[in-house]
Structure formats: structure tokens, C-alpha cells
C-alpha positions in Angstrom: 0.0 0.0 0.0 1.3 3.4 -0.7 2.9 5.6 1.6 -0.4 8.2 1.2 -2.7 5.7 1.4 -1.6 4.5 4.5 -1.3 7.5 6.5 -4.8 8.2 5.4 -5.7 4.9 7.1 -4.4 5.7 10.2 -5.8 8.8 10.6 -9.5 7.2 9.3 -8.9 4.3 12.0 -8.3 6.7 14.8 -11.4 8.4 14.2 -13.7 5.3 12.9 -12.8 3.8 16.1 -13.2 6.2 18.9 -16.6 7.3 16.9 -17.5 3.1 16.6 -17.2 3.1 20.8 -19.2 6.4 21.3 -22.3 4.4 19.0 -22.0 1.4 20.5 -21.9 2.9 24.4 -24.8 5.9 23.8 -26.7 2.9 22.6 -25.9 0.6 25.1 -26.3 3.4 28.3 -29.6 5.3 26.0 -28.0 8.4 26.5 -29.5 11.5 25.3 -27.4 12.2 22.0 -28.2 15.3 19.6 -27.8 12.7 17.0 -28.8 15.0 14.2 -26.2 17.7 15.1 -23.3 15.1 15.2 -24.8 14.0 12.0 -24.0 17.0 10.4 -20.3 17.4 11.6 -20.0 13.6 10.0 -21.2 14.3 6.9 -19.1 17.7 6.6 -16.0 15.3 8.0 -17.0 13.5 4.8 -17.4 15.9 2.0 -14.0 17.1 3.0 -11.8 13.7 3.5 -13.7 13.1 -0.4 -12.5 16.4 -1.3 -8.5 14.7 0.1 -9.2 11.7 -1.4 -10.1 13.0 -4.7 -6.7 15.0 -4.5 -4.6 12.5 -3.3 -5.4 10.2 -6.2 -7.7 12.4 -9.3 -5.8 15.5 -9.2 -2.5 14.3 -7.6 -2.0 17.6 -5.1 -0.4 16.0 -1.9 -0.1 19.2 -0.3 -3.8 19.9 -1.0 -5.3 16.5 -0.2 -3.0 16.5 3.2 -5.0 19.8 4.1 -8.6 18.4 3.3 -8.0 15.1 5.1 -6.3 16.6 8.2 -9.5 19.4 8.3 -12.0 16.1 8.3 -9.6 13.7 10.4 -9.4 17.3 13.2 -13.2 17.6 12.7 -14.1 14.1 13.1 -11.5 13.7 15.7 -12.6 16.3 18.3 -16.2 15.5 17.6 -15.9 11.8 18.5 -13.0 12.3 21.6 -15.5 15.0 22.8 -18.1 12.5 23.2 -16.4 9.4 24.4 -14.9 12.2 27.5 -18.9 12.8 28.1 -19.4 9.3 28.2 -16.6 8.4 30.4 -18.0 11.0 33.5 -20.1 7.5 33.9 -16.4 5.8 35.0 -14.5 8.0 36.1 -12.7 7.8 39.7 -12.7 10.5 42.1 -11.7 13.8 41.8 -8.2 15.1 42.8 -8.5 18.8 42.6 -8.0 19.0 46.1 -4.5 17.3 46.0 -3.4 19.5 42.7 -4.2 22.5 44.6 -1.9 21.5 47.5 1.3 20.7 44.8 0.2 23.9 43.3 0.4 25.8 47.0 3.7 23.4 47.8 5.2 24.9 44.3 4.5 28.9 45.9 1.4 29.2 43.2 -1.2 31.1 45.5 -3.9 30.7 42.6 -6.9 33.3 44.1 -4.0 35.9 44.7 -2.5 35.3 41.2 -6.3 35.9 39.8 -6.4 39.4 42.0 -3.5 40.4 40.9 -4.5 40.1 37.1 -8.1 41.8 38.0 -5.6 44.9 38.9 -4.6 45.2 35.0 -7.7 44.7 32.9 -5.4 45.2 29.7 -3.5 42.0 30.4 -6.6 40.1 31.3 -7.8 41.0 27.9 -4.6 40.3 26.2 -4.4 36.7 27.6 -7.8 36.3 27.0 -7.3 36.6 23.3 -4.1 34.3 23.6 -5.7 31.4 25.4 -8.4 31.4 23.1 -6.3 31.1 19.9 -4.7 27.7 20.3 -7.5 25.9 18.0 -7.1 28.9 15.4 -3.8 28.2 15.5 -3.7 24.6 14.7 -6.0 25.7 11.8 -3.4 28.2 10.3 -0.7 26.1 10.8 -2.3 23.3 9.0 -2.9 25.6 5.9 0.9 26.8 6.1 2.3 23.5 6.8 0.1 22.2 3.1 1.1 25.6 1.2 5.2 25.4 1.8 5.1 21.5 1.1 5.2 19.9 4.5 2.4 17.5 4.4 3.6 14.6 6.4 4.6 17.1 8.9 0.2 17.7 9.0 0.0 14.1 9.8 2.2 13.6 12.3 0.2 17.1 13.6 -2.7 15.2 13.2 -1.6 12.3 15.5 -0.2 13.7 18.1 -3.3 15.8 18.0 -5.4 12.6 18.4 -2.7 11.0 20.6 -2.3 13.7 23.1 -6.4 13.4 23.7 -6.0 9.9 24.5 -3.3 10.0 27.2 -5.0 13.3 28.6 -8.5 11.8 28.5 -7.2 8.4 29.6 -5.3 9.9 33.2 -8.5 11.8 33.2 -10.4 9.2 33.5 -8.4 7.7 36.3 -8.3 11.1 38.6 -11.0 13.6 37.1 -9.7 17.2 37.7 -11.3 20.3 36.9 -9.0 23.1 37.9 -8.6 25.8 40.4 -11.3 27.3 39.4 -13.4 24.4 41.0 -11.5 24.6 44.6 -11.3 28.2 45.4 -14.2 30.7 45.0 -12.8 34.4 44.0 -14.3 37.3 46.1 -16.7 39.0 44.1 -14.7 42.2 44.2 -12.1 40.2 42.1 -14.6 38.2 40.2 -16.1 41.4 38.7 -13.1 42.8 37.2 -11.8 39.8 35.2 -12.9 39.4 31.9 -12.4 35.5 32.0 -12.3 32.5 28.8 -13.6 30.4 31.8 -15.2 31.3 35.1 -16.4 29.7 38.6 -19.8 28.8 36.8 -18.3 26.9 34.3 -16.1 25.1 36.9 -19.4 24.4 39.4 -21.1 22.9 35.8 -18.0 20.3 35.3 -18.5 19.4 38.7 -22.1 19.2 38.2 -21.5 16.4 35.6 -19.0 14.4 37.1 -21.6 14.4 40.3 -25.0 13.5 38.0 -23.8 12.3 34.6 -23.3 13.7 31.8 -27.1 14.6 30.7 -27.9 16.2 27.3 -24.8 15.3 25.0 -24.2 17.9 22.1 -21.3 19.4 20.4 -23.6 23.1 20.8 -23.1 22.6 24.3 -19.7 20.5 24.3 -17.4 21.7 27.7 -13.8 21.0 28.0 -13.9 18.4 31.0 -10.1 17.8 31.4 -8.4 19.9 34.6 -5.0 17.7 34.6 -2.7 17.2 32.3 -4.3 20.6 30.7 -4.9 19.2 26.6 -4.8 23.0 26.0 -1.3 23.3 27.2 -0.8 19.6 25.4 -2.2 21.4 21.6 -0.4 24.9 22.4 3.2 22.4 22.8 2.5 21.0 19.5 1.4 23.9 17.7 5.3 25.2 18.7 6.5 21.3 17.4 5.9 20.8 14.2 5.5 24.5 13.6 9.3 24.0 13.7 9.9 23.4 9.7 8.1 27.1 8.9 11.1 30.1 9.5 9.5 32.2 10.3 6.2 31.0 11.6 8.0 28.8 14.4 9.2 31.9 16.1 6.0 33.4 16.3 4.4 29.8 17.0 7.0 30.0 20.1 5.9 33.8 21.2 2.5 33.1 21.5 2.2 29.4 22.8 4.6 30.8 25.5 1.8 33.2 26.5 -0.9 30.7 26.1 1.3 28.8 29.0 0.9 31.3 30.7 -2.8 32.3 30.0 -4.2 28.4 30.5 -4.1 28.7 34.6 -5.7 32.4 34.4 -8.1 32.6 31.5 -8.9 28.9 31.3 -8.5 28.2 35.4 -6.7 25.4 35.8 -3.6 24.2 38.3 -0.1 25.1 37.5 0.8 21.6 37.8 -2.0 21.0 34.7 0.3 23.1 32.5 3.5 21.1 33.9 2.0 17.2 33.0 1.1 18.9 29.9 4.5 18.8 28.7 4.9 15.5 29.3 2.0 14.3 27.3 3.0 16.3 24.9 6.2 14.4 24.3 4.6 11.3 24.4 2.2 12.6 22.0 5.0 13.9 19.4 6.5 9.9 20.0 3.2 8.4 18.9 3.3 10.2 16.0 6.9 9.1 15.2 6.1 5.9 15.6 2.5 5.7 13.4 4.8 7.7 10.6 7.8 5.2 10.5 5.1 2.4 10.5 3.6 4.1 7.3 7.0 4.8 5.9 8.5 1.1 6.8 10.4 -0.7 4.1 8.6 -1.8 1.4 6.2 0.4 1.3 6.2 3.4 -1.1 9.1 6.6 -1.5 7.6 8.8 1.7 6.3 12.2 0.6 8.7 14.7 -0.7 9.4 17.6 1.4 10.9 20.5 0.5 13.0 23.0 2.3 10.6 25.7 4.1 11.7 29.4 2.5 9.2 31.2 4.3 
């Protein structure tokens, strides 16, 4: 089987898989599943990994087909981890937000004074808003820069790593739910007021909500980020900076504004200090899985790998 082919097949697997579990457990459980809205996000997953497939193999644009098929594996993806982390509120074992905010307090993070101190600068609150909210953008742009300067197995090893770092986060998850800091400490009202948050104490007391009572209604309109530790948004951020590596220009940029979304993801998005720390570590093993799923494409005996040129951006 060809080199393409294959790393297409690994990213359909990934997704057919985790989407095959989600039917078979909403069925199984009779969960209440907007079925009609994930229907819609399938069939646009499909139109586009056609789109890929027609030019992978009709029109014979690799860069092209690399940038539809990792827009339908990204879509797909999210859609079908997203549910299976609804679904697995129904297993999970008991919170440890306590303990992560004593290694955070053993570290010298005082989390509610860090939040007053950023309610003091309403500028900066604003700014790191805007940062924390970007990492998704970003994985988006660097997807379409990573196809137009010829890099498009470096999209599918994105595109793993993506999918693996989901796993291992959803996977300790699982084991220890966390929420964040946000869902230990209650900010004064006179701090609460002057932040301008991505995430607040309501959103926190709803996670908790779920993890207490199920996960009721599940729909991507109302889709929450459940994972407190190892933060996934520090996880994408680090891989964003990764394989933004082969683009000159665009890694240093990548760098400047990941490093702030580091920053931003206990403030804007709540969570422990430690969250942001594991992060790193899935992210490395995220960045191996995709080494690994690439050489298994690329073995001997199967196809020349893609051609890659030199980045001049």
C-alpha cells in the first residue's frame, strides 16, 4: 500500500474507532445524544476527507489532499473524543482537585491571589484572553501553512499527536478527574467582577455538576472542556510550537504566542499550575506516537515517503 494511502488509514482508523465506541456505548447506556447535530459534523468530515481523497489520487496535489483530510480527520476527531470524555463521566474515579491545589500551594502558586493580581490590570486580562483562546485557530493556520510550503507529512504527524495527546489526557483523566482551580477556590466578588475571564467559577461548578450526576444532554452546541489535569490545551499549544518547527519564520511566532498561552491556561482557562506542567509530558509522548504511526507508514517496502521540500518562508 502506498505511503499516502496508508497515512490516510491511520488517521480514518483513529477516528472510525473512537466514533464506533461512542455508537456502540450511547446505545448501550440510551443516552441522550443530539444525534442529528453530530450527524451534520459527520457528513461535513466527509465531504471534505472526499475532497482529500479526490486529491490524493484524481488531481494528484499531496499538499492539497494533506489539508482536506487533516480538516476532516481534526473535525471528526474532536467531535468523536469529545463525546467518548462525556461518556466516560459515567467511569471515572474521584476527583483530585483537592490534591493539585496543595502541589500547586507546595510549588508557591497562590492561585486566588494570582487571579487578584491580574483583576488589577484589565489590559493583560484582555490580552491573555485573546491568547488562550487562539490555540484551535492556530492549529487551523498552521495546518494551511504547513500544506502551502510542502510539508504535508509534517500535518499528519500534527494530526496524531493531535489525536494521541487526547488519549493519554483523556485516559489519566479518566483515572483522577480534575477540573482546575477554578473548582477549589471561590474568587471574592470584588475580584470576580473585574476579570474578563475565557472560563469562570460557573463553568467550573457545571464540570462538577457532571462528574456528580452524569453527563445529561450530549451535544457538540453545548460541548465543555472536562479535562483539569494534564491541561490538553497546554498539550495542543506544545504541538502547535512542534511541528511549527519546519516554517522560519512562523515557528518563532508559533514559540511567542504558545509561551503566552502557558501562561494564559491557569488564568483565562482556570486550571492548576501543575496542569500546564503534565502537559509537557503528554506532549512528548504525543509527538513519539506520532513518530512511531509515521515510521510504521514509511517502513520498508512500502512506497518513497512524501517529498518535502526546504521551508523558505
Amino acid at each position: 500500500m502506498p505511503v499516502i494511502a496508508r497515512l490516510h488509514m491511520i488517521l480514518f482508523a483513529l477516528v472510525a474507532g473512537v466514533a464506533g465506541i461512542d455508537v456502540v456505548w450511547t446505545l448501550a447506556g440510551h443516552y441522550d445524544v443530539d444525534a442529528r447535530a453530530y450527524a451534520m459534523l459527520a457528513l461535513l468530515a466527509a465531504v471534505l476527507a472526499g475532497g482529500g481523497l479526490y486529491y490524493s489520487h484524481v488531481r494528484k496535489d499531496a499538499h492539497l489532499a494533506a489539508m482536506l483530510i487533516a480538516t476532516a480527520f481534526l473535525i471528526g476527531m474532536s467531535t468523536s473524543f469529545s463525546v467518548l470524555n462525556y461518556l466516560l463521566l459515567t467511569v471515572a474515579g474521584p476527583r483530585i482537585d483537592g490534591t493539585l491545589a496543595a502541589i500547586d500551594r507546595a510549588l508557591g502558586v497562590d492561585w486566588p491571589a494570582l487571579m487578584t493580581a491580574v483583576s488589577r490590570h484589565p489590559a493583560t486580562d484582555m490580552g491573555l484572553q485573546l491568547i488562550y483562546i487562539s490555540v484551535l485557530p492556530q492549529i487551523a493556520v498552521l495546518v494551511v501553512c504547513l500544506g502551502f510550503w510542502g510539508k504535508p507529512e509534517t500535518i499528519y504527524r500534527l494530526c496524531v499527536a493531535v489525536a494521541a495527546g487526547a488519549a493519554i489526557s483523556m485516559a489519566v483523566w479518566t483515572l483522577a478527574p480534575s477540573f482546575g482551580a477554578f473548582s477549589v477556590y471561590d474568587l471574592p466578588s470584588g475580584v470576580s467582577r473585574h476579570l474578563a475571564l475565557a472560563l469562570d467559577g460557573r463553568y467550573a461548578h457545571a464540570l462538577v455538576g457532571l462528574l456528580a450526576h452524569g453527563p445529561g444532554r450530549i451535544s457538540p452546541t453545548a460541548a465543555k472542556g472536562l479535562i483539569g489535569f494534564p491541561s490538553y490545551h497546554a498539550v495542543l499549544a506544545l504541538l502547535v510550537v512542534w511541528y511549527a518547527r519546519p516554517l522560519a519564520v512562523i515557528r518563532w511566532i508559533a514559540l511567542a504566542i504558545n509561551g503566552l498561552v502557558l501562561i494564559a491556561t491557569p488564568i483565562q482557562g482556570g486550571h492548576h499550575v501543575i496542569d500546564v506542567v503534565a502537559g509537557f509530558a503528554v506532549a512528548a509522548l504525543a509527538i513519539r506516537a506520532a513518530d512511531l504511526a509515521i515510521r510504521h507508514a514509511t517502513r520498508p517496502g512500502a512506497a518513497p515517503a512524501l517529498t518535502v521540500e526546504p521551508a523558505s518562508l
